[in-house]
N, CA, C and O of each residue as an XYZ file, in Angstrom:
376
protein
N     112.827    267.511     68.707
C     111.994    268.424     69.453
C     111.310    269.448     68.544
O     110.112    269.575     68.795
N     111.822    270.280     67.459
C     111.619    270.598     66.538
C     110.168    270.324     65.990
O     109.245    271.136     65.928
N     110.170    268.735     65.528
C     109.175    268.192     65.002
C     108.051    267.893     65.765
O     106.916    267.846     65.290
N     108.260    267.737     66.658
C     107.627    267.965     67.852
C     106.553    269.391     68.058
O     105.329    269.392     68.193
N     107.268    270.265     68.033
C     106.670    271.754     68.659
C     106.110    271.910     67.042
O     105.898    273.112     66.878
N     105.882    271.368     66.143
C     105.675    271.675     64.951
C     104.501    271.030     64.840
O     103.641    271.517     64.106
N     104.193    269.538     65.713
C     102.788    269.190     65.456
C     102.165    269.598     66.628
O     100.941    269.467     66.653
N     102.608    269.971     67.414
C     101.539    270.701     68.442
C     101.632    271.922     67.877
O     101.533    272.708     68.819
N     101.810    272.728     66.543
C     101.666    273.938     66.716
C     100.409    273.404     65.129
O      99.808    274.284     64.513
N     100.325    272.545     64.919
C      99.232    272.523     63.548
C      98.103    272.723     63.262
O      97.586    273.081     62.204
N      97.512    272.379     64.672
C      95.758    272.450     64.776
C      95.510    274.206     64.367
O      94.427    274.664     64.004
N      96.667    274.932     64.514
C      96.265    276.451     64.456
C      96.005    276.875     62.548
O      95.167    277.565     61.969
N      97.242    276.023     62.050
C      96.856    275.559     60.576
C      95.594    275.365     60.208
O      95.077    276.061     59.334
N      94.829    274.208     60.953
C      93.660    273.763     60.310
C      92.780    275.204     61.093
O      92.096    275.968     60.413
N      92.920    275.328     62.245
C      91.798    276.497     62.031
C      91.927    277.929     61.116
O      90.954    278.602     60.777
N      93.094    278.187     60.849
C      92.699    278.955     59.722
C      91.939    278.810     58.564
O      91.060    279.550     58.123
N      92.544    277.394     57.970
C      91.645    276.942     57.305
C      90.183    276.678     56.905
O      89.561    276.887     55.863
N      89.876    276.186     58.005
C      88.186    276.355     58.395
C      87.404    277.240     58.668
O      86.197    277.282     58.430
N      88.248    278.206     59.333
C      87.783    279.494     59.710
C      87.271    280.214     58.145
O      86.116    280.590     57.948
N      88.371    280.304     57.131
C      88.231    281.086     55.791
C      87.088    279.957     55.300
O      86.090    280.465     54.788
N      87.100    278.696     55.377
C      86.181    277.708     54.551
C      84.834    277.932     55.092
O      83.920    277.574     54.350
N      84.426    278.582     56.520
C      83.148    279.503     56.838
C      82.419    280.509     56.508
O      81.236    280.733     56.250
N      83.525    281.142     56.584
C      83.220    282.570     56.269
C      83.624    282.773     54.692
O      83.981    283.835     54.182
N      83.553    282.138     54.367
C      83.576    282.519     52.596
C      82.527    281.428     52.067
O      82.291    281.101     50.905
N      82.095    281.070     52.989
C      80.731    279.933     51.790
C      79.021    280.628     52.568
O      78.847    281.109     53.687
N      78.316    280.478     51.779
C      77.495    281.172     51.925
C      76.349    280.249     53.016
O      75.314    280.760     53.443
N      76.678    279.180     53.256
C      75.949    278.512     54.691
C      76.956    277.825     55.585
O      77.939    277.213     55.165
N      76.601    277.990     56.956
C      77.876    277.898     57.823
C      77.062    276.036     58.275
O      75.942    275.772     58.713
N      77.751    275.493     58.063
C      77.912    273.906     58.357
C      78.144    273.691     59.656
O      78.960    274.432     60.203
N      77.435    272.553     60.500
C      77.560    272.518     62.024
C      79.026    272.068     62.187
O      79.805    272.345     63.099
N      79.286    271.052     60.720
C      80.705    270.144     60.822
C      81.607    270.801     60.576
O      82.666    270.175     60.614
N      81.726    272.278     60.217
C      83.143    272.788     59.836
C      82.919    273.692     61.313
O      83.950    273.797     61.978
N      81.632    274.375     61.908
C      81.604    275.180     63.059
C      82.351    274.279     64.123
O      83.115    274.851     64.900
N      82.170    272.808     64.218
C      82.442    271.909     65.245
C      84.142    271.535     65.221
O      84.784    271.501     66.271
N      84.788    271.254     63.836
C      86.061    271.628     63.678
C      86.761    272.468     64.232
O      87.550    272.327     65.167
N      86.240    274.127     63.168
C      86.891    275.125     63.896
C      87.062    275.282     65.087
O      88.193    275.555     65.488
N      85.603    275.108     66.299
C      85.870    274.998     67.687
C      86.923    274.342     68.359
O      87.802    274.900     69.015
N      86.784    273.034     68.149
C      87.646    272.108     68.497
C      89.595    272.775     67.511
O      89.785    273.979     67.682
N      89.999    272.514     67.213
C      90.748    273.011     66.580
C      91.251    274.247     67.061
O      92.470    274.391     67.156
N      90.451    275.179     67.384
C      91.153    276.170     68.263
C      91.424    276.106     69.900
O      92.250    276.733     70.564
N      90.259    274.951     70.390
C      91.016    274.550     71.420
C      92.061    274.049     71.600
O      92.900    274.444     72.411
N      92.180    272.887     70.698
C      93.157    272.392     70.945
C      94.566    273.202     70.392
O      95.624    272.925     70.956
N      94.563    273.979     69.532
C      95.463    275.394     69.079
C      96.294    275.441     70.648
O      97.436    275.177     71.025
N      94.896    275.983     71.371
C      95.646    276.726     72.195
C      96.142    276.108     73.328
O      96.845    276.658     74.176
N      95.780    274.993     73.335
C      96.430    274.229     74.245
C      97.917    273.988     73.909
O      98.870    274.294     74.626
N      97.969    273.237     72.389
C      98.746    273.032     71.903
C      99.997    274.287     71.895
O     101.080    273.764     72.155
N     100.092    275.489     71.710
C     100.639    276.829     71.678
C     101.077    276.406     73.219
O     102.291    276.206     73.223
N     100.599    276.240     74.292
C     100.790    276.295     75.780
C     101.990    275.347     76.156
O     102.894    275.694     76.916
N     101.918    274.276     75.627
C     102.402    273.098     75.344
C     103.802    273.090     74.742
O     104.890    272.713     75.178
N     103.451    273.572     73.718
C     105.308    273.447     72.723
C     105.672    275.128     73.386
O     106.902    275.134     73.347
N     105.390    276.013     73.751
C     106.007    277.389     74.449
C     106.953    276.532     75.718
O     108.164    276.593     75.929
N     106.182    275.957     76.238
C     106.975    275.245     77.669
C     107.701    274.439     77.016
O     108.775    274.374     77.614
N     107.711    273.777     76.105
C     108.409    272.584     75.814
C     109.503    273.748     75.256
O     110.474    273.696     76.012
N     109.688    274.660     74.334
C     110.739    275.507     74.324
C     111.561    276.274     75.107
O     112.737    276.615     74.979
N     110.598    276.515     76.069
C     111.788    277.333     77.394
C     111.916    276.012     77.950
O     113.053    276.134     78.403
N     111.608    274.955     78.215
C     112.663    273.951     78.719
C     113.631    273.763     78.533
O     114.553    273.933     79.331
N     113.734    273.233     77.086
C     114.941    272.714     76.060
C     115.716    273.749     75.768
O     116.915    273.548     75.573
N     115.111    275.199     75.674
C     116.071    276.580     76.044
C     116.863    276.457     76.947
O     118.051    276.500     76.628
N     116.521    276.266     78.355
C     117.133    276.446     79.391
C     118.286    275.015     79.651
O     119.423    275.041     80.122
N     117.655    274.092     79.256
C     118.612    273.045     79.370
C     120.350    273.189     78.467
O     121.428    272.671     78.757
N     120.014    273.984     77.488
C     121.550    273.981     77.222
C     121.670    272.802     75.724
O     121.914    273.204     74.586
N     121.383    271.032     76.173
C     121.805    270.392     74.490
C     121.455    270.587     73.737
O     122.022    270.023     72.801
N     120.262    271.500     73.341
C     119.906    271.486     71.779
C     120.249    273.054     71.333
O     120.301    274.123     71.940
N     120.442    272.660     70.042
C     121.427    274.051     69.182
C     120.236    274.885     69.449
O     119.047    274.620     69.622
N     121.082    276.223     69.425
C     120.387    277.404     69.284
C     119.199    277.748     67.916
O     118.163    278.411     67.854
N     119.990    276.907     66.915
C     119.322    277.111     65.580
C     117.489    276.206     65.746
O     116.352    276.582     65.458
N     117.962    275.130     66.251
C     116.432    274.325     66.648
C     115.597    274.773     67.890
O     114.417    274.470     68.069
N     116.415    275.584     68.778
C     115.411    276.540     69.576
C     114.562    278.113     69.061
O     113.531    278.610     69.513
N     115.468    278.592     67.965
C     115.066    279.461     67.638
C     113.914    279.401     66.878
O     113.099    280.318     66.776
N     113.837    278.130     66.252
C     112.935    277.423     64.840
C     111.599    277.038     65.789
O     110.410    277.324     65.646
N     112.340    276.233     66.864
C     110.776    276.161     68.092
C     110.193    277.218     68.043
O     109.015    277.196     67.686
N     110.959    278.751     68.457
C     110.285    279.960     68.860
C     109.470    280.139     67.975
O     108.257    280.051     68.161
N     110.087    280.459     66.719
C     109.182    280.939     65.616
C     108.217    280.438     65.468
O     107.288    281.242     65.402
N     107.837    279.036     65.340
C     107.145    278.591     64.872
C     105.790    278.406     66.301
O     104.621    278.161     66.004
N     106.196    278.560     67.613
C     105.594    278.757     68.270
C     104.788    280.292     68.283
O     103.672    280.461     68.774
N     105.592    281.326     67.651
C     104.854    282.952     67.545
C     103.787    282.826     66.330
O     102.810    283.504     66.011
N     104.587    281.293     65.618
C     103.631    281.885     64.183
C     102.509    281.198     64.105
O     101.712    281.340     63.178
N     102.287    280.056     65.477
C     101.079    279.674     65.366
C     100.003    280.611     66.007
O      98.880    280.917     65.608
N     100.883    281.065     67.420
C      99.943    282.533     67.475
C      99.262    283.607     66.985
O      98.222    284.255     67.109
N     100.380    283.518     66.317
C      99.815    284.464     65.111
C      98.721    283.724     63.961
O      97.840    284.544     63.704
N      98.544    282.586     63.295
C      97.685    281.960     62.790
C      96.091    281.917     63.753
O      94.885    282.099     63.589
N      96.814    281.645     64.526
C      95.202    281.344     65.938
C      94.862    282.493     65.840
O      93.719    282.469     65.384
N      95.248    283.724     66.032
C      94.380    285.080     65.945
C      93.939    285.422     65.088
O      92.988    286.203     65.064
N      94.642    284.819     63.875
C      93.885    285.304     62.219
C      92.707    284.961     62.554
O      91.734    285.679     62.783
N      92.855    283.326     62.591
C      91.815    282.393     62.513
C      90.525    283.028     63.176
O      89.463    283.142     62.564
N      90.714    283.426     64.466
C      89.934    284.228     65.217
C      89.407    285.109     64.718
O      88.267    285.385     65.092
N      90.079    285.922     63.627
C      89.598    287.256     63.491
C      88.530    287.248     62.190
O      87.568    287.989     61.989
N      89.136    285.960     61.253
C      88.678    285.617     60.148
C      86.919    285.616     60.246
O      86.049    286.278     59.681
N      86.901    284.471     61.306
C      85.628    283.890     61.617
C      85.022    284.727     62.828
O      86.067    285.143     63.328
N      84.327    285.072     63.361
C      83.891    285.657     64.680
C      82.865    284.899     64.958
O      81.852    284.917     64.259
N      83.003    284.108     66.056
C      81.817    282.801     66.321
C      80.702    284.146     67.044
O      80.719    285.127     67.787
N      79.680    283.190     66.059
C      78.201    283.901     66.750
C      78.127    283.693     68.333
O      77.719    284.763     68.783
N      78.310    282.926     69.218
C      78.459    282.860     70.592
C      78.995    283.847     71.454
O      78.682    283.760     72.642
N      79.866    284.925     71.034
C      80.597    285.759     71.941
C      80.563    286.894     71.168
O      81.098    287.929     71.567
């Protein structure tokens, strides 16, 4: 489950990534703008996704505390990546 909440938490990875690979090059590319978009959707879907999938497997009781806690984190720290990402880049649209 672990590994799990770990690839739904990645797309927030790549938008940081893209986000800094924008805003630090001096022409903004439709193909990295079209990434980043996508990529933070799916971020946040993904974030929506492994959060529930952690208070499930929380509440159920078989899995160790140590692999729920590792869900959590890593579920706050994609949040926390998605807002960088956000903050990094500020899409001309909004």
């Amino acid at each position: 489950m672990f590994g799990v909440t770990m690839l739904l938490c990645l797309p927030a990875v790549l938008a940081v990534f893209v986000s800094a690979q924008i805003s630090g090059s001096s022409y903004h590319s439709s193909a990295l703008w079209f990434m980043y978009q996508v990529s933070q959707y799916i971020s946040a879907i993904g974030i929506v996704v492994a959060a529930a999938l952690t208070i499930i497997k929380a509440s159920e009781g078989k899995i160790s505390r140590i692999a729920v806690t590792l869900m959590g984190f890593s579920v706050l720290l994609s949040v926390f990546l998605l807002w960088y990402a956000v903050h990094i880049y500020r899409s001309p649209w909004f």
